[in-house]
N, C-alpha and C positions, 0 to 999 in steps of 0.2 A: 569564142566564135568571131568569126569575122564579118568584115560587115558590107553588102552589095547594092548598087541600084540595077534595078532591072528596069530597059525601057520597052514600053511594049504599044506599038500601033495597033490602034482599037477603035475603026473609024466610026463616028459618031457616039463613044462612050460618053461625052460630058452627059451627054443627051438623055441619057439611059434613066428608068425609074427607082426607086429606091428599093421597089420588090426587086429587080435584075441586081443591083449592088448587094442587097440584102444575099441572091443566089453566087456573085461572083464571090463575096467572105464565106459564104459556108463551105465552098466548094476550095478554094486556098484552107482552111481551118481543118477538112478532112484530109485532105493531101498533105499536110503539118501531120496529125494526127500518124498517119499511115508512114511517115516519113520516122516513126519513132521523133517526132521533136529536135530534127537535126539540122531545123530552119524552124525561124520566128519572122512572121512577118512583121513590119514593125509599124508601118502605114504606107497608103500610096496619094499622090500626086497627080489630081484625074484634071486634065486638059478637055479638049474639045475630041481630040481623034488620038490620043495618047496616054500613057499614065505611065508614073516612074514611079515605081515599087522600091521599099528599104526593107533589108531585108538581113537579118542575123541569121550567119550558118557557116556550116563547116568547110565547105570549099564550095568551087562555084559551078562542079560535078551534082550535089544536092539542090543547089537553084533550079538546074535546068531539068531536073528531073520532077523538082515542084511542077515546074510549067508545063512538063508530059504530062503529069497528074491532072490538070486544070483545064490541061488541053489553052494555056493563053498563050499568045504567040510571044516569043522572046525578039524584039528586032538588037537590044545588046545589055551587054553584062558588064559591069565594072566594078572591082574590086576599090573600095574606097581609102585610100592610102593617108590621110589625112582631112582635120576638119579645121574651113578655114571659116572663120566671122567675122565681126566686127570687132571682137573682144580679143582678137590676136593682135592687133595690133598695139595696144595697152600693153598686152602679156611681155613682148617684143621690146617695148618703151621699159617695162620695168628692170629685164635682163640685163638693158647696157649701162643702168646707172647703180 
């Protein structure tokens, strides 16, 4: 699987109660569900008026179609081509000596 962030404007989510969070995961876990398991959510990133969703799945034709399911607005989609941290840089120091 490949692996996506979805950014999604959601104004005043930080805000929201833990019953509404509790409703947005059930509602993502059915849509998973129905989706035959061709997306894994993997966690989100909740801001003030935003949230970037990670997400394992098969292409990024199954993402958007989680988000019909869910009815959560997509504002974009990025296919994640690499992971950079702190620990690349070490990894990088170790290859040239």
């Amino acid at each position: 699987m490949r692996k996506f962030i979805v950014e999604r404007e959601m104004p005043n989510l930080g805000n929201a109660s833990n019953q509404e969070f509790r409703q947005l995961a059930l509602g993502s876990n059915e849509a998973i569900a129905e989706l035959d398991h061709r997306i894994q959510w993997v966690h989100s990133y909740v801001g003030k008026d935003r949230t970037y969703c990670v997400f394992l799945a098969e292409d990024e034709a199954v993402v958007r179609r989680h988000s019909e399911l869910t009815s959560a607005p997509i504002t974009s989609v990025v296919e994640v081509k690499r992971i950079l941290d702190p620990t690349t840089g070490s990894a990088v120091a170790r290859l040239r000596t």
